[in-house]
ZAMARGU-4260 file (C-alpha; in steps of 0.2 Angstrom, whole numbers, plus 5000, padded with zeros to 4 digits):
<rodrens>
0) 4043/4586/4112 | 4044/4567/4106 | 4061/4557/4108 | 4064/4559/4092 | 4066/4578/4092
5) 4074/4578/4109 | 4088/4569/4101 | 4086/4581/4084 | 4090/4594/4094 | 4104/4586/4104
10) 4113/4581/4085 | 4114/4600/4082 | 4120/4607/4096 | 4127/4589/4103 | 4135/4591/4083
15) 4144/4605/4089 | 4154/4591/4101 | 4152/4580/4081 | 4143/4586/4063 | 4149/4617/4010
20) 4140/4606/4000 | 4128/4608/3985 | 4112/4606/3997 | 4115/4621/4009 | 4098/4626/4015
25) 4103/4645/4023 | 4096/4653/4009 | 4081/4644/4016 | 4082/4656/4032 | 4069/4671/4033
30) 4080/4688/4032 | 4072/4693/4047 | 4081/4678/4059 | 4084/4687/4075 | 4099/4673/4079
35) 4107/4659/4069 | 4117/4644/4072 | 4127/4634/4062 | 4137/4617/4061 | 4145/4614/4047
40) 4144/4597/4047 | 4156/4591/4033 | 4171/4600/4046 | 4162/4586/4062 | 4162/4572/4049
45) 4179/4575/4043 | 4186/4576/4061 | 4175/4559/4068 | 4168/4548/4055 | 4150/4544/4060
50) 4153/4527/4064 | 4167/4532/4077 | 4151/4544/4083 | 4141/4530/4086 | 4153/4521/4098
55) 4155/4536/4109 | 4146/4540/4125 | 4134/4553/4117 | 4132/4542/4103 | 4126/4529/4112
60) 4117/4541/4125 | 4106/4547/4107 | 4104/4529/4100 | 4096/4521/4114 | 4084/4538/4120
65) 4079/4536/4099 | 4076/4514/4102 | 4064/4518/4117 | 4046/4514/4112 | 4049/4509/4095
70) 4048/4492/4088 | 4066/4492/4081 | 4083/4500/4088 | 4090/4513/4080 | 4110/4505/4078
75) 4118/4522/4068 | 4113/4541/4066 | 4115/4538/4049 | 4100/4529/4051 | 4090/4544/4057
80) 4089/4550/4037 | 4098/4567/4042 | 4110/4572/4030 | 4123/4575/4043 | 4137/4578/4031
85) 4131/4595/4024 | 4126/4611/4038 | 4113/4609/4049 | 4106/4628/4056 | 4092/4636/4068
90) 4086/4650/4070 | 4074/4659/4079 | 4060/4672/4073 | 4053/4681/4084 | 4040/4697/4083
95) 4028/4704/4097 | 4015/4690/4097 | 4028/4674/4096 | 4043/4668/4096 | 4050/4651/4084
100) 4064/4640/4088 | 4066/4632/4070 | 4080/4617/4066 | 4081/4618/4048 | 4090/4602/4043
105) 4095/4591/4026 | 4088/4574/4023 | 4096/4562/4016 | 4085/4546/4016 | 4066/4552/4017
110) 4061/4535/4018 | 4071/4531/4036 | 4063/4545/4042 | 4046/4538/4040 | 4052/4521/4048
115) 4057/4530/4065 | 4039/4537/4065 | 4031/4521/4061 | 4040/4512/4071 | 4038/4525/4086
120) 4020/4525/4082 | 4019/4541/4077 | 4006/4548/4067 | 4010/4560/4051 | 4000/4563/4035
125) 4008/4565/4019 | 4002/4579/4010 | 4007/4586/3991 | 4025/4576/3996 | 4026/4584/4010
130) 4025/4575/4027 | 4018/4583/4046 | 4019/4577/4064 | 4011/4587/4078 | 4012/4587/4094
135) 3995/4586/4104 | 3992/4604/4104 | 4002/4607/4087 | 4013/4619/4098 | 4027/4609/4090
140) 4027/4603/4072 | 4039/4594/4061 | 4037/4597/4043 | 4050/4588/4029 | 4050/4582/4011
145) 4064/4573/4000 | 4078/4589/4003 | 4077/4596/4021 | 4065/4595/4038 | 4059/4609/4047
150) 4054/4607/4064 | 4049/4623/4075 | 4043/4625/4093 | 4033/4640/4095 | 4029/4650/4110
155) 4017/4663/4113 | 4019/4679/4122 | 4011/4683/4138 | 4016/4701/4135 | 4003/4701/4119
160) 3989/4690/4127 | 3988/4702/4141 | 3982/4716/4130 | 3966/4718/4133 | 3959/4722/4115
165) 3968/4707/4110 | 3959/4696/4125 | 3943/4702/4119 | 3948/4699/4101 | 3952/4679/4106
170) 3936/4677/4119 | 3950/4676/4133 | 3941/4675/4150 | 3957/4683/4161 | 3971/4694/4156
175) 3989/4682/4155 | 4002/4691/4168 | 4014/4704/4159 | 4027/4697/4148 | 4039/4702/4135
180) 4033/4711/4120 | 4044/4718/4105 | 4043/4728/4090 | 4032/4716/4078 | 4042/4707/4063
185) 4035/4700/4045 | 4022/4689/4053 | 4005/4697/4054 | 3993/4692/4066 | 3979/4683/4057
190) 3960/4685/4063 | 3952/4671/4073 | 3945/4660/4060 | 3960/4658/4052 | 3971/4651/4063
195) 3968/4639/4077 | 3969/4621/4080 | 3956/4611/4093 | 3970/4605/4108 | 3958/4589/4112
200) 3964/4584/4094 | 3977/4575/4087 | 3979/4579/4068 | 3978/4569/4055 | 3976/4580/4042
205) 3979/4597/4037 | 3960/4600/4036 | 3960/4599/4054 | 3965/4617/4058 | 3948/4625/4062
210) 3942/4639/4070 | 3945/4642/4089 | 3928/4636/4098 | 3921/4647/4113 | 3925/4634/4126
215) 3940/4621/4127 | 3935/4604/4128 | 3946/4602/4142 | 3932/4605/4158 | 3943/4609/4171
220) 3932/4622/4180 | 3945/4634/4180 | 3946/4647/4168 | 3964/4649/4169 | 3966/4631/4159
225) 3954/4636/4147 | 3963/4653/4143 | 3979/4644/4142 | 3972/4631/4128 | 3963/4645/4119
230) 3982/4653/4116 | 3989/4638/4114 | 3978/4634/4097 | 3979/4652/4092 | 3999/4649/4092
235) 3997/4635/4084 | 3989/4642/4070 | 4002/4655/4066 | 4014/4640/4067 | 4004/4631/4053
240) 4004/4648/4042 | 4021/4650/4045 | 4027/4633/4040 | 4015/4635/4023 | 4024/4649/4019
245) 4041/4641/4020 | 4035/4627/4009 | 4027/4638/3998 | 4038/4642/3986 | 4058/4651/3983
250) 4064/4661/3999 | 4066/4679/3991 | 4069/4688/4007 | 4084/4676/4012 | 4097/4681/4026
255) 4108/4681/4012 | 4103/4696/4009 | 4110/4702/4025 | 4127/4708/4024 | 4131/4707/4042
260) 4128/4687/4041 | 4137/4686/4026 | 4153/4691/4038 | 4150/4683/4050 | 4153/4665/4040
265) 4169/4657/4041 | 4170/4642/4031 | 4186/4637/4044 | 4174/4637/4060 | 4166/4622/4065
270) 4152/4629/4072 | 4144/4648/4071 | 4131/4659/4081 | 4125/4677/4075 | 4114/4688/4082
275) 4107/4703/4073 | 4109/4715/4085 | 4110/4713/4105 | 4099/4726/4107 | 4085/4719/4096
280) 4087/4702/4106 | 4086/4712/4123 | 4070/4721/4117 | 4061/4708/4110 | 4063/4695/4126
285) 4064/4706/4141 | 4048/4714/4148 | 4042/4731/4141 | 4031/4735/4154 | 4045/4738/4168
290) 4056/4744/4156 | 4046/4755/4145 | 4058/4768/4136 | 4074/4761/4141 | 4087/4750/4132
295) 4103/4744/4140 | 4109/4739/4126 | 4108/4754/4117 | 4123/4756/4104 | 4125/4736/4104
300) 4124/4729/4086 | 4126/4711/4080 | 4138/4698/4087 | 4143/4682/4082 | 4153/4667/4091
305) 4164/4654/4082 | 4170/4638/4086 | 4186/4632/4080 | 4193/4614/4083 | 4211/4612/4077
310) 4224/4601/4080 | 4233/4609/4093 | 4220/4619/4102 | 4203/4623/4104 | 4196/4643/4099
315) 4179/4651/4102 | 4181/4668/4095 | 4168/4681/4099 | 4164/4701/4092 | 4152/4712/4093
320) 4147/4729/4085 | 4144/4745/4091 | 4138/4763/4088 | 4152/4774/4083 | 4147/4783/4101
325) 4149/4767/4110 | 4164/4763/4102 | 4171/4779/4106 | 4167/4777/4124 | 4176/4761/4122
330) 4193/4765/4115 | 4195/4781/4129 | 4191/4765/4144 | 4201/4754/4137 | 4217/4764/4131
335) 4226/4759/4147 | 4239/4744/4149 | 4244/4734/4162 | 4257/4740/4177 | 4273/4730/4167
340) 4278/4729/4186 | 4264/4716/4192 | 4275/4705/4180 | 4289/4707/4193 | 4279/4696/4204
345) 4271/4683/4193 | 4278/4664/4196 | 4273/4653/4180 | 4279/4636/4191 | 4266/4638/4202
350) 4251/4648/4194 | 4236/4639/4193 | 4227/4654/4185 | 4226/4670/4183 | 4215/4685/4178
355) 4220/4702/4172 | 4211/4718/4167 | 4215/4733/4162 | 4206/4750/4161 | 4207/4768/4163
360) 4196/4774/4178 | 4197/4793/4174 | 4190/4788/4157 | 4176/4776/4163 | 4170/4790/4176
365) 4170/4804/4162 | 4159/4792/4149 | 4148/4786/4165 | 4135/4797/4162 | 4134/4797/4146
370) 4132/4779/4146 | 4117/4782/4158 | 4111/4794/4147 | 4107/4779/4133 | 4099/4768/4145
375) 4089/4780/4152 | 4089/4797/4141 | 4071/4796/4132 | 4063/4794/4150 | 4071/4806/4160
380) 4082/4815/4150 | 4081/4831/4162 | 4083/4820/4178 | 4099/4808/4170 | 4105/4828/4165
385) 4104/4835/4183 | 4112/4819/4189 | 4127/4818/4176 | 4132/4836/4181 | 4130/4832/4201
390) 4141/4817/4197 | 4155/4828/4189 | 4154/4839/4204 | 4157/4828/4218 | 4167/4817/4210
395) 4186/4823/4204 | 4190/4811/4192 | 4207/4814/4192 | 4211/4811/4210 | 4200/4796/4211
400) 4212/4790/4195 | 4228/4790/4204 | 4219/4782/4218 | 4213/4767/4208 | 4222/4767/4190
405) 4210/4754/4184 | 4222/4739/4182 | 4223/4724/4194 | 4229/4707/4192 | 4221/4692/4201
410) 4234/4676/4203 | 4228/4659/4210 | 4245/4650/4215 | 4236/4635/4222 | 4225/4626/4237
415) 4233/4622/4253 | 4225/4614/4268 | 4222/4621/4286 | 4216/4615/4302 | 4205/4627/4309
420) 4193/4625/4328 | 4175/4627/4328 | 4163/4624/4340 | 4149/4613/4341 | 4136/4606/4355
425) 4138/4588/4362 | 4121/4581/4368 | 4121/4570/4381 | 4107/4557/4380 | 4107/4549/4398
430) 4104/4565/4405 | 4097/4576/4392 | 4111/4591/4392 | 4122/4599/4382 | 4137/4607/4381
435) 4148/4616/4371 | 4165/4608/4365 | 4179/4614/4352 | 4181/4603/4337 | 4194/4602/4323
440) 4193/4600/4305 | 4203/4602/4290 | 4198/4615/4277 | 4206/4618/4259 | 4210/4636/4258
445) 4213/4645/4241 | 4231/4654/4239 | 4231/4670/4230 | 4240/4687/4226 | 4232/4702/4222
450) 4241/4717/4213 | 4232/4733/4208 | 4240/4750/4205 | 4239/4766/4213 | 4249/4783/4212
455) 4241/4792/4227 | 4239/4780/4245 | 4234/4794/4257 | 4217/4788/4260 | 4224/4770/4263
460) 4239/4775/4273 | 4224/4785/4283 | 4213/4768/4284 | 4228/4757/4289 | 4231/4769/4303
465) 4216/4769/4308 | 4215/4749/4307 | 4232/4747/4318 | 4223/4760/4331 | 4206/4751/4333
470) 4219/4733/4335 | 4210/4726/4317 | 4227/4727/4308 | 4244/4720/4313 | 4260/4731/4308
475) 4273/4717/4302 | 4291/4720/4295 | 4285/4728/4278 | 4268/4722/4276 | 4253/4721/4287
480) 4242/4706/4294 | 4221/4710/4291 | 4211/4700/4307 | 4198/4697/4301 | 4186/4687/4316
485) 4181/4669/4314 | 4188/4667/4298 | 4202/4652/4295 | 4210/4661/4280 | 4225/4674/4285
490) 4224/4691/4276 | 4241/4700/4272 | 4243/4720/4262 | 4257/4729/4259 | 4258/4746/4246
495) 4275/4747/4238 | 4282/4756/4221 | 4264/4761/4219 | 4256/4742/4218 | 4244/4738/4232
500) 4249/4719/4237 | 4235/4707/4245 | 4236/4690/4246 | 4234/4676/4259 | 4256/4668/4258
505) 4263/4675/4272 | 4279/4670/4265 | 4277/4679/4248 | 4271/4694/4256 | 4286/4692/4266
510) 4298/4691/4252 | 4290/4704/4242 | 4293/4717/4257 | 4309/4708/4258 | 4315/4711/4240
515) 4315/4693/4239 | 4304/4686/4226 | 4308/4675/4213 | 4297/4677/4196 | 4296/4667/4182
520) 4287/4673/4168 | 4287/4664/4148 | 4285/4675/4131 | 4270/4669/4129 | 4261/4674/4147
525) 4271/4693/4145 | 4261/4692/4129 | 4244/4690/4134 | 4246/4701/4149 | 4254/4716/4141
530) 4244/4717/4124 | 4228/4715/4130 | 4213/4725/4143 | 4208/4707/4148 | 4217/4690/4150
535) 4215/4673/4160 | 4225/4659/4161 | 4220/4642/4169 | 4228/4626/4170 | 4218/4611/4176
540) 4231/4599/4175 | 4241/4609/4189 | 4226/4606/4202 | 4228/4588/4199 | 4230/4580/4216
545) 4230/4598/4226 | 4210/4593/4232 | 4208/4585/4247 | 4196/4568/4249 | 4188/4578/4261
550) 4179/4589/4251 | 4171/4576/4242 | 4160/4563/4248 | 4170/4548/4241 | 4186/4544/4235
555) 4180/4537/4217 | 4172/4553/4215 | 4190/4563/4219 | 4199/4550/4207 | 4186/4554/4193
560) 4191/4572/4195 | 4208/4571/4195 | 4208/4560/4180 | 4198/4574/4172 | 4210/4590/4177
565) 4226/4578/4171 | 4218/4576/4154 | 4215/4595/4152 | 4225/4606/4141 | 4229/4625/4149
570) 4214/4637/4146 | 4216/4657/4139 | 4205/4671/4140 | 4210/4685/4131 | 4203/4704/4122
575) 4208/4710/4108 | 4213/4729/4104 | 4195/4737/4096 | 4196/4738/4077 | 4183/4751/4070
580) 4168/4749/4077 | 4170/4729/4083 | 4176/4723/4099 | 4182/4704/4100 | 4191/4691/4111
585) 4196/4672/4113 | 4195/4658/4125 | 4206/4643/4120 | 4211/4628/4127 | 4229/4619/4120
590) 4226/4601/4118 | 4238/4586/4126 | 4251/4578/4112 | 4243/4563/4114 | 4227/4566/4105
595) 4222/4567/4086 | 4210/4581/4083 | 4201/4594/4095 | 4185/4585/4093 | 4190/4567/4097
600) 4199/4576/4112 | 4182/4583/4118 | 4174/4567/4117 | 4189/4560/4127 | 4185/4572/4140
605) 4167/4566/4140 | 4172/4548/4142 | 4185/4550/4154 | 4170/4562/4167 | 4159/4543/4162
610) 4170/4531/4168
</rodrens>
């Protein structure tokens, strides 16, 4: 790909960290997309001018890559032509031959689109007022005229190319290795006079596109090379019809025709990526051969992500659909809260982080096979049947439930450092031995705690017994010590009021036992915790100055982090409760006082990692 489209690509999706109006080109968009993405660049623009872009790190990063080779630089992306004010979109098609990566974007100034490729010297033709660049072997094209450009990279599937009738069909020599193949979509396969484009050539007209010759003219002796250009000028001549029927005329099969995309856009959102259905993206680019009648993703519909960048926090909000069966399974799986009790033992002063979940066990062992029966049902349906039924036999579901309730809550309460003794060989050059000598060093150990719930603790009361007799486990006042050989971090457990406690604070096991602990909890963290199956917490700025120069290999590069963490806001993860058929969480990051807008704070971030 030419510098100029490196740096296309890096303004959508480098847009997301910068850019609706009257030229919205998503009606443009085939109905058939397989995924989309959107910027909505009037919500960038309005957050970051684009002369405040240009100044930034990544502006400046995109300017100078666009000013190599060409006889003029490149001082503003507003002089790239783009429209960068309205949305910008890809999407990919995909069906069992190929796959296209299209960026569909507005133009404002035709004309300073030309410059960049005349000043690049880059050859395009003009055609019916349309303009077109290709690549060498036209693999990657750029088509634009006075409204919007449309630039697609197309790949070919080795999957199809292996098939032997369609080997012979293109006068391939060897079979390609087994790829990924998918149910077809709207783009036929045309015969061979119709579609290719000699590799040698660079095009200079649209005349160009001729049939596939026998040979390559590339002579490399290897058949191999020559199979590879034969496919590659066979893909790009379902690239050219492709991009002739997008010029052609109206779109009548638009994605807004599609009902699911049509939810999924949120004027609010910054940014927006939907998929039309998990399963068809799993079955479309993961290998048939070896998985030939199964699907994992069975019962998974679309999903979408979207960015939000407001001014006192950052949101990427994600969902996805299911089967009503899948659905079903989920709602029984995830009916179960968290143990209130693990809240007894959570201090917000010194949490770095945390992660929660939330499950019922019972229910996730019952729905097991069932889910096993999606993946792997049309295949061996009486196998996955004899199975399901020896699973429910061996396994009591209820009894392993009260052994492990399915809820647990992981906290990081900081990094602490420890000299531990290794040893090491000292080689003695005067006389050519060695011997064995005991070091030190200093290690930075995590500090965490543990809790998951449990009504029945036989078996563990049986295995700390057993640990205790066998000298592996140390029976302290209340709690217990795990040795575990050669290892510098101490391991401590304890089971009390139906929580199973492990952690590596002696002192908080200690005080624990001891009825001694101080918690700390805020509205907001009970909040999180309680309401949902799955929460995370992180707060950079409380690592600040808790890492130790020696795990880095300079003290610049230590100060650099730390000036990073300071400037971070608190991260959260969280689920939300399952509405119908769509499942959805959050990840969001609260941004310091001090800054404007989310998106000027990101840019910060950038500039601070920089300096």
């Amino acid at each position: 790909m030419n510098s100029l489209y490196k740096c296309l690509v890096a303004l959508v999706f480098a847009s997301i960290t910068l850019s609706s109006s009257a030229q919205d080109l998503v009606n443009k968009i085939p109905a058939d997309a397989l995924a989309v993405a959107t910027i909505k660049g009037k919500n960038f623009t309005d957050l970051m001018s684009l002369k405040e872009f240009n100044s930034t790190f990544i502006g400046k990063e995109i300017l100078s890559k666009l000013s190599k080779g060409t006889d003029k630089a490149v001082n503003s992306v507003e002089d790239l032509g783009f429209d960068l004010s309205s949305s910008l979109y890809y999407y990919n098609l995909s069906n069992d031959s190929i796959s296209y990566n299209c960026f569909l974007v507005p133009v404002k100034n035709a004309e300073q689109l030309e410059a960049l490729y005349t000043q690049a010297n880059q050859k395009f033709i003009v055609k019916n007022g349309i303009r077109s660049y290709y690549n060498s072997d036209s693999t990657e094209v750029a088509h634009w005229n006075d409204k919007f450009l449309l630039f697609v990279i197309g790949t070919g599937k080795s999957g199809y190319f292996a098939r032997p009738e369609v080997a012979e069909r293109f006068k391939l020599s060897q079979a390609a290795s087994v790829g990924q193949a998918a149910d077809s979509l709207s783009i036929a396969v045309p015969a061979q006079d119709e579609i290719a484009v000699d590799s040698t050539m660079v095009v200079d007209s649209l005349e160009e596109v001729v049939a596939v010759p026998d040979t390559i003219g590339y002579d490399y002796g290897n058949t191999f090379f020559k199979d590879e250009q034969k496919k590659k000028a066979v893909v790009a001549g379902w690239i050219q019809l492709m991009v002739d029927d997008f010029f052609a005329g109206p779109n009548t099969t638009s994605i807004l025709n599609n009902k699911d995309f049509i939810k999924s856009i949120d004027q609010q959102a910054e940014a927006t990526i939907w998929i039309a259905g998990a399963d068809k993206l799993f079955n479309t680019y993961m290998p048939s051969t070896y998985l030939k009648g199964m699907s994992f993703l069975n019962g998974y519909g679309s999903a979408n992500a979207k960015l939000f960048l407001e001014d006192k926090s950052i949101r990427i909000n994600t969902s996805m659909a299911f089967s009503d069966e899948i659905a079903g399974v989920f709602k029984k799986v995830l009916k179960r809260k968290l143990n209130k009790r693990f809240l007894k033992y959570i201090n917000e002063d010194k949490a770095i982080g945390y992660l929660a979940y939330a499950m019922d066990t019972k229910a996730y062992l019952e729905q097991y096979p069932k889910l096993m029966s999606k993946i792997y049902g049309s295949v061996y349906a009486d196998e996955i049947g004899m199975a399901a039924d020896l699973f429910s036999l061996l396994l009591d579901e209820g009894a392993i439930s009260k052994v492990v309730k399915g809820d647990g809550l992981f906290l990081f309460n900081g990094l602490s450092q420890k000299e531990v003794t290794y040893k090491s060989m000292d080689y003695n050059e005067e006389n050519f031995e060695s011997k064995e000598i005991t070091k030190i060093k200093k290690e930075t150990l995590p500090d965490f705690l543990f809790m998951m719930s449990s009504e029945d603790t036989r078996l563990i009361d049986k295995l700390i017994a057993y640990g205790v007799k066998k000298e592996l486990v140390k029976n302290s006042s209340g709690y217990y010590e795990l040795s575990v050989p050669k290892s510098p971090l101490a391991l401590y457990f304890m089971i009390k009021e139906g929580i199973i406690f492990f952690g590596t604070n002696k002192k908080d096991m200690q005080d624990i036992a001891g009825n001694r602990y101080v918690a700390n909890v805020s509205r907001k963290h009970r909040k999180v915790l309680m309401n949902t199956n799955y929460a995370g917490y992180f707060s950079a700025k409380k690592l600040f100055g808790k890492i130790s120069v020696e795990e880095f290999a300079s003290t610049k590069k230590l100060e650099k982090l730390n000036n990073v963490l300071d400037s971070m806001g608190d991260i959260y993860l969280k689920s939300n409760p399952i509405k119908g058929n769509i499942y959805s969480g959050e990840i969001s990051m609260d941004i310091p006082s001090n800054q404007q807008n989310a998106l000027k704070y990101l840019f910060s971030l950038v500039e601070d990692a920089q300096k």
